[in-house]
Every structure is written in C-alpha cells, then in structure tokens.
C-alpha positions as CSV (number, residue, x, y, z in Angstrom):
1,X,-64.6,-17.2,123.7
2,X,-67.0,-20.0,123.5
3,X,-66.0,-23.3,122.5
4,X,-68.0,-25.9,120.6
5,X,-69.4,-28.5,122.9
6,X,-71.9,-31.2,122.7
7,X,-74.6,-29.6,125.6
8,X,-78.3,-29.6,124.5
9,X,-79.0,-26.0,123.0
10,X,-80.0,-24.0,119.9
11,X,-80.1,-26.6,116.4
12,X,-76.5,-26.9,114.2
13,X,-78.1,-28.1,111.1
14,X,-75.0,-28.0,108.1
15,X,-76.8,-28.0,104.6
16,X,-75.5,-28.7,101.0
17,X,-76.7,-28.1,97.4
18,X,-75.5,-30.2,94.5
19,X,-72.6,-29.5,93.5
20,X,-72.2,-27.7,90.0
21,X,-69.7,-29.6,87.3
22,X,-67.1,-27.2,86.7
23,X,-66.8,-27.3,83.0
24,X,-69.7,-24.6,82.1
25,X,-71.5,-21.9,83.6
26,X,-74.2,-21.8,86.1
27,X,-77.7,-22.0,84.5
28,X,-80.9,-21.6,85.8
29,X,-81.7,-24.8,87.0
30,X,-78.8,-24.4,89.4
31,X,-80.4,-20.9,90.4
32,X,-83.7,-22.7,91.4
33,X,-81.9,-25.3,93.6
34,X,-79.6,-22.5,95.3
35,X,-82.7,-20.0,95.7
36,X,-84.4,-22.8,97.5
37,X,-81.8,-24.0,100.0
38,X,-81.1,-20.2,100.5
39,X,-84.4,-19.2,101.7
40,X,-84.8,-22.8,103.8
41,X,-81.0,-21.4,105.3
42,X,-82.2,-18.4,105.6
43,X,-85.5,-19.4,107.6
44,X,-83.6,-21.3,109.8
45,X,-81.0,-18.6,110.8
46,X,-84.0,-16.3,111.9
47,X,-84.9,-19.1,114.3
48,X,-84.4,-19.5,118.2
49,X,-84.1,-22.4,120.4
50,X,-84.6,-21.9,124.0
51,X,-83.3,-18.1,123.4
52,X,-80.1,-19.1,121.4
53,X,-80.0,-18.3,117.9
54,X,-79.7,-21.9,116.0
55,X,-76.1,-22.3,113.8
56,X,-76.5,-22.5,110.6
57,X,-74.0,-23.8,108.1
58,X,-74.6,-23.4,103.9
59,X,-71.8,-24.8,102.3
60,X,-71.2,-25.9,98.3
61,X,-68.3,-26.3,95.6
62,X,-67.3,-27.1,92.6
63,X,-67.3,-30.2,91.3
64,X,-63.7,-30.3,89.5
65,X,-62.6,-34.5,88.5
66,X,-63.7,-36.5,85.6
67,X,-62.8,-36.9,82.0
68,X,-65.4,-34.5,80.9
69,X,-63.2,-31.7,82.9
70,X,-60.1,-33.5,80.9
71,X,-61.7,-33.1,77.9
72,X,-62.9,-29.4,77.7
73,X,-59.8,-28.3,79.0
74,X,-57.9,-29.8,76.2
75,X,-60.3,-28.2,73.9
76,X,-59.6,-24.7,74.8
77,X,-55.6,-25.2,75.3
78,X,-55.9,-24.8,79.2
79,X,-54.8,-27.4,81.7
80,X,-57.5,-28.8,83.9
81,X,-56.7,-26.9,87.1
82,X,-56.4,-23.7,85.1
83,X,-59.9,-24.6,83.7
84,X,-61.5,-25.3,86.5
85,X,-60.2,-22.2,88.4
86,X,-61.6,-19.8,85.0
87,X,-64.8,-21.6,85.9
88,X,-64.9,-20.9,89.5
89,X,-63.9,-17.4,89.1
90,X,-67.5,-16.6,87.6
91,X,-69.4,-17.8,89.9
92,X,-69.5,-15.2,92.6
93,X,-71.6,-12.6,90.1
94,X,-74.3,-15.2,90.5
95,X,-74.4,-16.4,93.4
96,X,-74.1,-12.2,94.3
97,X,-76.9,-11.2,91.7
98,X,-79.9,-13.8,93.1
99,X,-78.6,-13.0,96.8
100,X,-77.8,-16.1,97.2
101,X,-75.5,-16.6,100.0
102,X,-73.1,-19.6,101.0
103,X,-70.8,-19.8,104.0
104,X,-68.0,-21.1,102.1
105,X,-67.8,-21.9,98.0
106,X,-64.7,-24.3,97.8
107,X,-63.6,-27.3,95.1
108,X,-63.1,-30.9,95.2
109,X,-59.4,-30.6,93.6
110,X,-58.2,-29.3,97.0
111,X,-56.4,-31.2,99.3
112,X,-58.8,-31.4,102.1
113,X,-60.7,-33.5,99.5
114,X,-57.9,-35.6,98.6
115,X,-57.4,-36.4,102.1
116,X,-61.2,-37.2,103.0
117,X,-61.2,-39.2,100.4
118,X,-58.7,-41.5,100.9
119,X,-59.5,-41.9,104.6
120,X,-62.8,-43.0,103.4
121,X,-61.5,-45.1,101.1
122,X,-59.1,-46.6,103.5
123,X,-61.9,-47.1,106.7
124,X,-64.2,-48.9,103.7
125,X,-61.1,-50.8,102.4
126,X,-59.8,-52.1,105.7
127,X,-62.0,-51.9,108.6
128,X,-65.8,-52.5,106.5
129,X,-63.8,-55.0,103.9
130,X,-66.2,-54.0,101.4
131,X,-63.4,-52.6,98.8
132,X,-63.3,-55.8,96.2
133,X,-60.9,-55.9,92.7
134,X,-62.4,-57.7,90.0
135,X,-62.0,-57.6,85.7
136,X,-64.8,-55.8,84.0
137,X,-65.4,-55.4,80.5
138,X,-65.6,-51.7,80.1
139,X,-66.6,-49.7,76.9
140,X,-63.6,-47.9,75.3
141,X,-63.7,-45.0,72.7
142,X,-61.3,-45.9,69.7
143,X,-60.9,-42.6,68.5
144,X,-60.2,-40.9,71.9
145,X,-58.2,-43.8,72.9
146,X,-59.8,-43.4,76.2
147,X,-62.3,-45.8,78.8
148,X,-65.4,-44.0,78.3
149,X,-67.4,-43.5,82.4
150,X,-71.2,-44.6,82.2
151,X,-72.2,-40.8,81.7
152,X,-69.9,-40.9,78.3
153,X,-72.2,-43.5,76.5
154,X,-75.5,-43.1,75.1
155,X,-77.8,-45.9,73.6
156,X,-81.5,-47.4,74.2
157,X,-82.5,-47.9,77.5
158,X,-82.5,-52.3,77.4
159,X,-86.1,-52.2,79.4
160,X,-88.0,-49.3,78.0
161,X,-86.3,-48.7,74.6
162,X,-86.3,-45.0,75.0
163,X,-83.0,-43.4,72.9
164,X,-80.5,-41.4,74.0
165,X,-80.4,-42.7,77.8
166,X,-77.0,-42.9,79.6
167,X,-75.0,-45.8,80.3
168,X,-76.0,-46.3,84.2
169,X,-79.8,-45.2,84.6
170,X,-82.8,-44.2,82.3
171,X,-84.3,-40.9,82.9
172,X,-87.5,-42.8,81.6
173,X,-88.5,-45.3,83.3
174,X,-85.7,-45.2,86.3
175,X,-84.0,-48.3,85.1
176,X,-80.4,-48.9,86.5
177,X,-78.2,-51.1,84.6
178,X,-74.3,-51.5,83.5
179,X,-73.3,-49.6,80.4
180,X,-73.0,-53.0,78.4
181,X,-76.9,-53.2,78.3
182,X,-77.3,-50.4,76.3
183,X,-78.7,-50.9,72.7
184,X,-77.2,-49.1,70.0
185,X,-74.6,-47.9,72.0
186,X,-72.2,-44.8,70.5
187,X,-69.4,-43.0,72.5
188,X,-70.5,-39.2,73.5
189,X,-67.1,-37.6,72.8
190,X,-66.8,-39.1,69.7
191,X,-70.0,-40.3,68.2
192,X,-68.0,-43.6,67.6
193,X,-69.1,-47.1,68.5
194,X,-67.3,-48.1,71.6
195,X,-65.7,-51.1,71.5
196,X,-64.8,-53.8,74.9
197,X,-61.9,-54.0,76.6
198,X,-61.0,-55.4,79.7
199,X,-59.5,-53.7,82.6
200,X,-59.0,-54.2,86.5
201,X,-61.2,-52.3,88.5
202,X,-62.7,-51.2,92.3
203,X,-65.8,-52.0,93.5
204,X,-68.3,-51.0,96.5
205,X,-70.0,-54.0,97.5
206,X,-73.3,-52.1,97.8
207,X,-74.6,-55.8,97.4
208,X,-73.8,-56.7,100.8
209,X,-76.3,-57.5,103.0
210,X,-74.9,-54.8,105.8
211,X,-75.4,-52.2,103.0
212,X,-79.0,-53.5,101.9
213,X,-80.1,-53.8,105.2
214,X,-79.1,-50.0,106.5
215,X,-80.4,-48.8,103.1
216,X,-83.6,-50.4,103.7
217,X,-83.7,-49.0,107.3
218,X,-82.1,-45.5,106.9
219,X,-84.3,-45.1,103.0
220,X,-87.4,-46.8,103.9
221,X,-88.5,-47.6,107.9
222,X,-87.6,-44.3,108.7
223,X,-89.7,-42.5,106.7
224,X,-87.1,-39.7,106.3
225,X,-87.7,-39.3,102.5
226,X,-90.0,-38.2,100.1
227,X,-92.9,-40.7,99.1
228,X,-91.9,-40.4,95.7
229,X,-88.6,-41.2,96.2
230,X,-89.3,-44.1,99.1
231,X,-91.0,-45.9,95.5
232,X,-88.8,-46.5,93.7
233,X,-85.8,-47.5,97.0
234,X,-88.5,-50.1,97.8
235,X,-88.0,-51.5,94.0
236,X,-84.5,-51.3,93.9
237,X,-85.1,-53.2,97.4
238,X,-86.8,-56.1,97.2
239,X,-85.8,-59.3,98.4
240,X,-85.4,-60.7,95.1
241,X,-83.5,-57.8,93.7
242,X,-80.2,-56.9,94.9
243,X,-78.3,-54.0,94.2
244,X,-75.4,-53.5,91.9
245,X,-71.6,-53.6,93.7
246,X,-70.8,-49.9,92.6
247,X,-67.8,-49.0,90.4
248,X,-65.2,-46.2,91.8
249,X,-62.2,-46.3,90.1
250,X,-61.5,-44.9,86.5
251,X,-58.9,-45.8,84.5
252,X,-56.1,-43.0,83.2
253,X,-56.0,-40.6,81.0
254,X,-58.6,-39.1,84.0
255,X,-58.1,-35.7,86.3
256,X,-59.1,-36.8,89.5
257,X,-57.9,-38.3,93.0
258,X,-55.2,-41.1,92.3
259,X,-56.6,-44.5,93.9
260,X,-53.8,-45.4,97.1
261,X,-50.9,-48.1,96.0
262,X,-52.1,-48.0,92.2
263,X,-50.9,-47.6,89.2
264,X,-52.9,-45.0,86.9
265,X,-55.9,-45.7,88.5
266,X,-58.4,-43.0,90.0
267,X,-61.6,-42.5,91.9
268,X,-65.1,-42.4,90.0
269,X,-65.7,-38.6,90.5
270,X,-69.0,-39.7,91.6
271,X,-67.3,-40.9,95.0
272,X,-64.9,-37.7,95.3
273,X,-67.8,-35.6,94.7
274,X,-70.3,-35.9,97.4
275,X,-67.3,-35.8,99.8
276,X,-66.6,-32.9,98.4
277,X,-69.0,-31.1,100.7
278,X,-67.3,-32.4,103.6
279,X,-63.9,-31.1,102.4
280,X,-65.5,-27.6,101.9
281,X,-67.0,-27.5,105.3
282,X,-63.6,-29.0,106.8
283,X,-62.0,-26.2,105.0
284,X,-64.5,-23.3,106.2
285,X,-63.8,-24.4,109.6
286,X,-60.2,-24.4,109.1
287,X,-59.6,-20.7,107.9
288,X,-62.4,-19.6,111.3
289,X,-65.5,-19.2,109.5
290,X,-67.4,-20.3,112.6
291,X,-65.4,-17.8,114.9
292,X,-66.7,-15.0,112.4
293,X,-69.9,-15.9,112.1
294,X,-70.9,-17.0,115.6
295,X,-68.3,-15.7,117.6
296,X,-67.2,-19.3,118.8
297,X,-64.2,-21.7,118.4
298,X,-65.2,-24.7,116.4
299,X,-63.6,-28.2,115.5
300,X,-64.4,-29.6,112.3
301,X,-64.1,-33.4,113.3
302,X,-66.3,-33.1,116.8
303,X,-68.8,-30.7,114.9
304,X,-69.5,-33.2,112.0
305,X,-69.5,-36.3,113.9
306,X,-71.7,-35.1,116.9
307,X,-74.8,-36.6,117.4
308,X,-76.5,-33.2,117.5
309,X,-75.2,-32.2,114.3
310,X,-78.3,-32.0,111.5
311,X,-76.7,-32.7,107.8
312,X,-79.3,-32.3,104.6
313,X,-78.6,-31.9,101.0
314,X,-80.7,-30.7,98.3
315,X,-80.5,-32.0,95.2
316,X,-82.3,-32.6,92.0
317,X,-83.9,-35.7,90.6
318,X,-81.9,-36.9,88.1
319,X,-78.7,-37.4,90.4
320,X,-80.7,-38.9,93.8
321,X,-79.8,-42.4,92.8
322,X,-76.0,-41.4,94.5
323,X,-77.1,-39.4,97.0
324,X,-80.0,-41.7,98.3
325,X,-77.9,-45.1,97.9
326,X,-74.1,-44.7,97.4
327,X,-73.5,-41.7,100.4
328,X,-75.5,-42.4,103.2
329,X,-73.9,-46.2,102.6
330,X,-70.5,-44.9,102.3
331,X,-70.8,-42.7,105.3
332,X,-71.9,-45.2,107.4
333,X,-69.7,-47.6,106.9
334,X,-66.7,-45.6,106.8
335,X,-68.2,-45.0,110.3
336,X,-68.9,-41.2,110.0
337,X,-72.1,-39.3,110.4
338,X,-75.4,-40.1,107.7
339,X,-77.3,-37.7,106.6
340,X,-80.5,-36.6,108.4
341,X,-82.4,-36.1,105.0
342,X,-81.9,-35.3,101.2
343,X,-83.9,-33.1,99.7
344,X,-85.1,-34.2,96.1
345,X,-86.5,-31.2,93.6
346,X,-87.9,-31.5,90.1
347,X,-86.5,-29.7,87.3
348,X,-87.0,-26.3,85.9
349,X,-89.2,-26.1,82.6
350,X,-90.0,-22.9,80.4
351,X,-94.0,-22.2,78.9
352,X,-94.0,-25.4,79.2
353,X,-90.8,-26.8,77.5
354,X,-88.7,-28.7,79.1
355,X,-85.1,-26.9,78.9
356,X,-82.7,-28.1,76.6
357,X,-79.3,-26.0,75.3
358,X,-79.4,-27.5,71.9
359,X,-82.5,-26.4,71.5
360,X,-82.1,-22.7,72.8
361,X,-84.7,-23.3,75.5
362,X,-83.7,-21.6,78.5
363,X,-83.3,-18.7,80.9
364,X,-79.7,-17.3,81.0
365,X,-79.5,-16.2,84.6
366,X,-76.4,-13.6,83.7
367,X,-78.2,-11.8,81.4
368,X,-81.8,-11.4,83.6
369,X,-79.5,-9.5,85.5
370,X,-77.8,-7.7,83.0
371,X,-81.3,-6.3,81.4
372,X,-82.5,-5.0,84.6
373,X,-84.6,-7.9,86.0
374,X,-84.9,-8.2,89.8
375,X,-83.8,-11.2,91.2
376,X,-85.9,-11.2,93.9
377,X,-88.7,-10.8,91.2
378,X,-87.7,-14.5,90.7
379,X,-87.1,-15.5,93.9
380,X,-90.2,-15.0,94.8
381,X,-92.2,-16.5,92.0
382,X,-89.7,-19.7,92.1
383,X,-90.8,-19.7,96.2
384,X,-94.6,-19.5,95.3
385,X,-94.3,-22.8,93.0
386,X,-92.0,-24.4,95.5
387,X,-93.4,-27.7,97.5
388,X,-91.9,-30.7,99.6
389,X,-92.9,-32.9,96.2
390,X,-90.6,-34.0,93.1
391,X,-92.3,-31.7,91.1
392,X,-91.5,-29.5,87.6
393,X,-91.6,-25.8,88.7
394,X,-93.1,-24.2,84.9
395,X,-91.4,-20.3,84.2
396,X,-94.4,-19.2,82.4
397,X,-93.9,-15.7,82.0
398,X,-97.8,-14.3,82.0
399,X,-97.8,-16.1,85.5
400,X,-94.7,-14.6,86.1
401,X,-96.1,-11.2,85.8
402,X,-99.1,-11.9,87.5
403,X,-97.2,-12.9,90.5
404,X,-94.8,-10.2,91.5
405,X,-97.4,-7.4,90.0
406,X,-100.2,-8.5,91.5
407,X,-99.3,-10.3,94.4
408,X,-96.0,-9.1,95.4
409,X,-96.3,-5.6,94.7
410,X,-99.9,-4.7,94.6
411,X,-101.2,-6.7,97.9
412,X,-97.7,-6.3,100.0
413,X,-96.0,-3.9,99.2
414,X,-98.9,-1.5,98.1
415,X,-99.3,-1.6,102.3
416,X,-96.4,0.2,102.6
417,X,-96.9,2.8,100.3
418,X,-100.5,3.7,100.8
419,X,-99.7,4.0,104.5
420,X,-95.9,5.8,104.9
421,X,-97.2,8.8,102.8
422,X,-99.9,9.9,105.7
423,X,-97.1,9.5,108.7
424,X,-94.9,11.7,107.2
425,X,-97.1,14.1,105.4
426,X,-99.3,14.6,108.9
427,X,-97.3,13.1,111.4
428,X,-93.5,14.2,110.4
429,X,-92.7,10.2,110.6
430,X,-93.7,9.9,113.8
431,X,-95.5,6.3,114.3
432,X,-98.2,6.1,117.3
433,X,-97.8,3.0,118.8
434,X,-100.2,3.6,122.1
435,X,-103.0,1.4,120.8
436,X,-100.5,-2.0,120.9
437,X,-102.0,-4.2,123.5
438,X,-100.5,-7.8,123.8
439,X,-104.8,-9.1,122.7
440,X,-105.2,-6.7,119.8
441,X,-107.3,-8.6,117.9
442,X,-105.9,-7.3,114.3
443,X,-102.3,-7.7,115.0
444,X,-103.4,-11.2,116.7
445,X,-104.8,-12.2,113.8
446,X,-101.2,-11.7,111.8
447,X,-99.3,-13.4,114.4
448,X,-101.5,-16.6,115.1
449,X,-100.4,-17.7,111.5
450,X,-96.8,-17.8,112.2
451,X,-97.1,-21.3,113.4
452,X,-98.3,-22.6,110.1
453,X,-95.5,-20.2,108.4
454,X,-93.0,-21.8,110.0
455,X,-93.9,-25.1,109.4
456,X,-94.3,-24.7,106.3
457,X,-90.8,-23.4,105.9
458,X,-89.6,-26.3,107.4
459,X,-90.8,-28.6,105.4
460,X,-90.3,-27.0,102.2
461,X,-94.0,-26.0,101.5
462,X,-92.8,-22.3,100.4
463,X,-96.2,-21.9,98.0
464,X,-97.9,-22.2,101.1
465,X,-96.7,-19.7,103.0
466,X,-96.5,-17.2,100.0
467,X,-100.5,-18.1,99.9
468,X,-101.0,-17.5,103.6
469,X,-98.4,-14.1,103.3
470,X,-101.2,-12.8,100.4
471,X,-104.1,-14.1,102.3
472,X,-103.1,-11.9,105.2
473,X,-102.1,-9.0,102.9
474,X,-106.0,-9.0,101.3
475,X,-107.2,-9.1,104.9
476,X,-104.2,-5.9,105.9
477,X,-105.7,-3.7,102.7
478,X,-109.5,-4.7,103.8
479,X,-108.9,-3.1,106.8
480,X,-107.2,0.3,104.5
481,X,-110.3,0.7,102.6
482,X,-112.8,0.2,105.4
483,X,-111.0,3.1,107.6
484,X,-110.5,5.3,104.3
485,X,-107.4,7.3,105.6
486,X,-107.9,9.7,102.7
487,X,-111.1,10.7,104.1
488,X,-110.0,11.2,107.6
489,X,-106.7,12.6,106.1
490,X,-109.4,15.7,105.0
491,X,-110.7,16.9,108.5
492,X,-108.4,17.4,111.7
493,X,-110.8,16.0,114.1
494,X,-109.8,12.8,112.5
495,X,-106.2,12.8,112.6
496,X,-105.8,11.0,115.6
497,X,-107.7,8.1,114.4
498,X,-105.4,8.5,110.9
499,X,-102.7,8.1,113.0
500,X,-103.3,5.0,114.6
501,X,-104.7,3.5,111.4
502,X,-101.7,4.2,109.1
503,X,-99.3,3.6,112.2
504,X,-101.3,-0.3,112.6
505,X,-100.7,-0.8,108.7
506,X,-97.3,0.1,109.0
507,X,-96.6,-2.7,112.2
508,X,-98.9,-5.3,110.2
509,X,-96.5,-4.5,106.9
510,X,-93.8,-5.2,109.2
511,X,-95.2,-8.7,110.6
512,X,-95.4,-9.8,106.7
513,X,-92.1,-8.2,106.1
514,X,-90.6,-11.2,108.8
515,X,-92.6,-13.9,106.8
516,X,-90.6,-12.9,104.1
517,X,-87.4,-12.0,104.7
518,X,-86.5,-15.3,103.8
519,X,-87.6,-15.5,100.3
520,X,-86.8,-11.2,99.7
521,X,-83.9,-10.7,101.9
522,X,-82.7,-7.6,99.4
523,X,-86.1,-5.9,100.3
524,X,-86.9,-6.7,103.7
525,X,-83.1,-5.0,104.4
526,X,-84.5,-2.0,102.4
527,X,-87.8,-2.1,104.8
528,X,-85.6,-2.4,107.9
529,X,-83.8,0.8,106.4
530,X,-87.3,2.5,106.0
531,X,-89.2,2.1,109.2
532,X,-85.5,2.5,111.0
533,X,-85.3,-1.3,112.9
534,X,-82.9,-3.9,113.3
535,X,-82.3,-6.4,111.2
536,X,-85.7,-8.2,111.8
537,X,-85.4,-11.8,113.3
538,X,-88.8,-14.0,113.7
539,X,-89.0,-13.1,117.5
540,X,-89.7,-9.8,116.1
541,X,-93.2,-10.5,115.3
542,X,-94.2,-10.5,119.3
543,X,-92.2,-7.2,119.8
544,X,-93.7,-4.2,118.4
545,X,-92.3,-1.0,117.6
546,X,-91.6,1.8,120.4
547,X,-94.9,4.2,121.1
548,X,-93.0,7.4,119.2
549,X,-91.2,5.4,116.7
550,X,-89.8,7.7,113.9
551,X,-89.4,6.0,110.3
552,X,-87.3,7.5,107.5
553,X,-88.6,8.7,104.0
554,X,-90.4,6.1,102.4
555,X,-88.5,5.4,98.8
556,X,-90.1,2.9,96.4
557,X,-89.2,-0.5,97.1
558,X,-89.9,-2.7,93.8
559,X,-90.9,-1.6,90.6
560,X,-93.3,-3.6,88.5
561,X,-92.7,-6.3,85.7
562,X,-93.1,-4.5,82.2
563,X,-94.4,-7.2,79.5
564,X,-91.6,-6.1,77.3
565,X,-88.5,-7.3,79.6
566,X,-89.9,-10.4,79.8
567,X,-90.4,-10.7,75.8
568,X,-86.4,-9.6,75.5
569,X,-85.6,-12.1,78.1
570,X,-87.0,-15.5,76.1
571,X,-85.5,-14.2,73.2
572,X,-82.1,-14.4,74.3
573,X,-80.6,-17.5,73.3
574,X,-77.4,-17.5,74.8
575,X,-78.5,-19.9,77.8
C-alpha cells in the first residue's frame, strides 16, 4: 500500500464549490456552479502526468451556522440541527439527477469544523496577534429581540443610492461599508427599524499592513485572478484606502461555533464557513476516502499543507469579496496553505430575466427531472455558454433547443447512428481497424486539436471546446456524405471500402466521445457500453481500437428536445 509522500509526480489538485446555506433547497444557480466544477474535476481526473493518473479531490457541504438557520428552524417547530439535517437529506437526488459527483458532501456543524476553527482562531489570536476586542454600535431588531448580522439589514446603498442593498456591500456599484451607512435602514426578519445598541465584539485586523501587503501580492502581482476581479482588489487597495478590520463574532441568540473563553459569543458564520471545506476534506480523509479511490494511505494534515498540493474554489460573484480577501488572509496567517486560485462565475438568468423567487422567475432543478428532461441536455448547453469571464450565462430556451438538437444530437451523435447501422447490418459488428496507421491524415486531424481542448478545459473556456468538438463533428459527417455509405452499402464490390468508412466514423465518434466525456459523462458511459471499451481516459485518443473489434447493438443514445417540455418547464412556478 502506497503511502502519501511529497516526491514530484502526477498533480493533487483539491477543489471546492460554494457552499450551499442549509435553510432551502438547491436551485439552479447552485446546479450551474456544481455542473462547472464537475466537468473541470472531471477533465482533470482523465489526465496523466508522467504516466500517473493525477488525484483529484471534489469536496463541498453544507453551510449550517447563522441566525437565518435559527430563524427558519423556529418557524417550522424543528430545532436547528434537526433542520439542517432535513435539509441535507435532499440533496443527494440532485446532486444524483445532473451527475454531479463530489468525493465527500459533509456540514460545518460537525466537529471537525469546530475544531478547525478554533485552531485557526487560536494561531490568528496568539501567534499573528491580529485578534483585537473593541465596542461597536451594532443594529438590533426590537421585535426579534435579536443583533441583526450585516446580511439581516436592508437600506440604500450610502454611495450609489440603489434600494434594497445589504448591510456590508452593494451589489450595484461594489461598495463595501458597515451596516450603520445604510439609508433607510429596516430589519429583514421583521420589517422593523433597527435600532443601536452597543455590544463587545472580535475583529480581524484585515487593516494591517502584513494583511494589505499579502493581499496585494497574492490578489494583484501574481496575476492569479480574473481581470475583472483584479479591478476592483486594486480599488479596495490603494494606498489611500485601507481595508475594513473584519467582524467575526455574533452575539447570542445565534447557532453557530461558541467563540473560546466567552460568554454567549460566536463566530460570524462567514469565518466558519469557508473552513468548512477544510473540515469536510479532513473528514473524507478520515473515514479512507483516499484509500478507496486511489488505492493509497493518506494524511489529511501533510496532504493539505504540502507544497505540491493545488487548492481552488469556485464560486459566484456576489460572495468573492470573502473568498478573495478574508480566506486567503486568514489562511496565511494562521500559517496554513492559500489557495492556488478562486474561480469567480456570473449568475444564472432566464429569457433574459434575471432570477428572482418572489417573482416566480426560475428553473426548479427537481422538477426538470421529474418531467423527463435530461440533465445532460443541460449540462451541455450550460458548458457551451461557459468562459473563464464573470459573465451571466442566459437559459433562453429556443437556444436551448437549438443546442442539444442541432448540435448535440444532430452533428455528434447523428455519427454514431448513421454509421453502427452498416457494421452490424453487413459486418455482424465486426469493426475493420487495418487501415489505422499512426499518420492517417483524418484521424490526425481529430487528435491535433486535443491540445487546444485541453487547454481550454483548463482554463475554464468550455464554449470553446464545445465549438471546436462541433467543428470537428461538421468535418466527421463531411467526410459520411462524400463516401455515401448507402451507395456502396448497394453493391458487394464495395463493401470493403463500406467497411473501412463506417469502421473510421465509428473511431472518429469515439475521439469526440473523449472530448466529451467531461461535460456528458452519463452518455459517453453509454458509448463505452456500445462500441464495448474501457472506460475511456484522454490517453485513449492515441490508442485506437483492436483490427477485429466487435461493438454491441447500437441503442439510441439521446432523444431530442420537444418544444412542449420546455413550455411546461417555465411554467412551473415552484422554483
């Protein structure tokens, strides 16, 4: 049994999404982010460095502390542990129906959390000294009798005016300020006007001049991020603007992680959280998830703080204001590992609209499944949208038929079909594989572009390789209607050539069928099944099939979009 060590060798790359607040469902905005970190996983995990298979590691959880957990339970008569576990005992049917597959789904009330945090706490409390106490004035609802956190006030943002902002950053113009600012301010529980109170509370000192100087490094010189996001560090940045100390402690009533050698004080969920993904890697490791999967021993503490260790999160943009300041500062100087790069998405709009529960715009994710929808119908039309940019992906459902009917189906998988019928009507399944040479020109032609493919999926770019996986699909059925196998399907003198023409369509099919096993890993497992291979890996696409290579009975593999489903799916309204 192998045992982790620190020796040059394939990449270990351990990769996050957001994690989803546990007091609703999963909608599809949290679908998008999943699908996209899946099929970057997924990418990677097909890979090889210097002939090892690279270790991959795709872990989330639920986010389970705050007052808004609190609060819902109360409302429903539950206590907040039993609330939370209703709410993570649902999300296995998604994850499940979009094929969307984590190593390990955990929660941030567990006690490897607990623990994580605290030592964090304690390494930024007594060995960075940047843990300070001071008296804030801190809004407090007078009908809930309760401190109301920055995301439970609502006002005018006090630099752009725009209504209904909340009380630590504007979605509008990107403004960051204390909840105090606010105009108009009213509580979000309540609806009441929040009145001041005064109350002892813990601070980050993200103001110091060790944390402003590593951010400015570690956001900016290295030119890790995304230009969009490097903006708006550089104004938060400048010389004449410091940052804000960061408040992480909450006041009780509040479910979360009780604050060390105080009384009825807790941490901000917004610092338990993010550590959160560390406690549910600790915890895969801990019940042997690397054993299972890789067939090695594994320690969690050597694997995360090994220099060779690659860490990225995705996440979307209205939340990168944490992850791109507050963690990789709290990381540091709590002296563990920083991240290598966070990954910053747009949201998910509809025709258009922007999504919005109140006003029943919205794609329930539960019930495209439950009419009959195929997931991977939206997997791959999310992945053909999909760039390395902080852009909106827009559902618009004409598109949305135009892509997986068109594209999907009637360029790649129309290969398949058009070609499978001729090998086993004339050649009992039999491919002919004799005409592979290592310089075949039309094979070479499919292979050269797996370079681009995979950098592309490296960095994100998955329209681009959809584009170039359709390009090389027109220039595949070309190459069917120029050798007309239904004509030399009607004289025996010509079956010989039919054969090596429908076998060549069949070995290109399966070069395309690698480029997109990432994005369709449902159908390229049903491909596999059908020309009787391996579970393909990207190696595969320099090994061909055997010379008398038998396939099974082609069955269809994807059935078309019908207008109608799509109609009965935007009139649901229970998103």
């Amino acid at each position: 049994m192998k045992k982790y060590n620190s020796s040059k060798g394939a990449r270990k790359i351990f990769v996050t999404t957001a994690l989803p607040y546990a007091n609703g469902e999963l909608h599809i905005g949290h679908i998008m982010e999943y699908i996209q970190a899946d099929i970057w996983v997924r990418f990677q995990c097909m890979q090889q460095d210097n002939g090892q298979s690279r270790q991959v590691y795709f872990i989330c959880a639920d986010d389970a502390h705050g007052a808004a957990i609190m609060i819902a339970a109360e409302r429903v008569g539950m206590t907040p542990k039993e609330f939370i576990n209703n709410i993570s005992s649902n999300r296995k049917k998604y994850l499940d129906g979009f094929y969307i597959k984590f190593d390990n789904w955990y929660s941030t009330d567990s006690i490897e959390n607990i623990n994580l945090v605290q030592e964090i706490y304690s390494d930024l409390y007594n060995k960075a000294k940047l843990i300070i106490d001071k008296k804030i004035n801190q809004f407090f609802d007078p009908i809930k009798n309760i401190f109301l956190s920055d995301r439970y006030i609502k006002g005018e943002c006090p630099i752009c005016n725009a209504k209904d902002q909340y009380g630590d950053f504007c979605e509008c113009c990107g403004s960051v300020y204390t909840p105090t600012k606010l105009i108009n301010s009213y509580s979000v529980l309540s609806g009441a006007k929040p009145i001041i109170k005064s109350s002892k509370h813990f601070f980050f000192k993200l103001s110091d001049k060790r944390c402003v100087n590593f951010l400015r490094q570690w956001a900016i010189n290295d030119k890790r991020l995304q230009p969009e996001i490097v903006n708006k560090i550089k104004e938060w940045l400048e010389k004449d603007n410091k940052l804000n100390d960061w408040d992480i402690s909450r006041d009780a009533p509040y479910f979360g992680i009780k604050i060390p050698n105080t009384s009825e004080k807790y941490f901000y969920v917004w610092l338990d959280a993010p550590i959160g993904y560390l406690a549910s890697l600790k915890n895969y490791f801990e019940k042997g998830g690397p054993k299972k999967k890789y067939n090695e021993l594994r320690n969690f503490n050597e694997f995360i703080s090994s220099p060779e260790t690659e860490q990225y999160h995705f996440i979307g943009k209205d939340i990168f204001y944490f992850h791109i300041l507050f963690w990789p500062a709290i990381l540091k100087f709590s002296g563990r590992k920083i991240p290598n790069n966070i990954f910053v998405h747009g949201f998910m709009t509809i025709n258009g609209k922007k999504m919005s529960k109140s006003n029943k715009i919205g794609i329930s994710p539960l019930y495209y499944l439950k009419i009959g929808m195929n997931p991977e119908w939206l997997r791959y039309y999310i992945a053909s949208k999909l760039n390395n940019k902080i852009e909106d992906i827009n559902f618009n459902s004409q598109n949305f038929i135009s892509c997986v009917n068109s594209d999907l189906i009637g360029k790649y998988i129309n290969i398949a079909s058009r070609s499978a019928s001729f090998i086993e009507k004339y050649f009992k399944g039999y491919l002919n594989m004799k005409w592979v040479k290592n310089n075949d020109i039309f094979l070479s032609k499919l292979r050269i572009v797996g370079l681009s493919i995979q950098k592309y999926y490296e960095n994100r770019e998955f329209n681009k390789v959809l584009y170039i996986v359709i390009e090389q699909a027109n220039f595949i059925n070309v190459f069917f209607d120029k050798n007309k196998p239904w004509e030399l399907a009607k004289n025996n003198i010509y079956h010989e050539k039919l054969h090596k023409v429908s076998s060549r369509l069949l070995e290109a099919f399966r070069i395309l069928t690698i480029y997109l096993k990432p994005v369709l890993p449902n159908l390229a497992q049903s491909v596999e099944e059908f020309l009787n291979i391996s579970p393909l890996q990207w190696i595969n696409i320099f090994t061909p099939l055997t010379k008398n290579h038998k396939i099974n009975k082609y069955k269809h593999l994807m059935t078309r979009v019908d207008t109608n489903i799509i109609d009965n799916l935007l009139k649901n309204k229970n998103i």
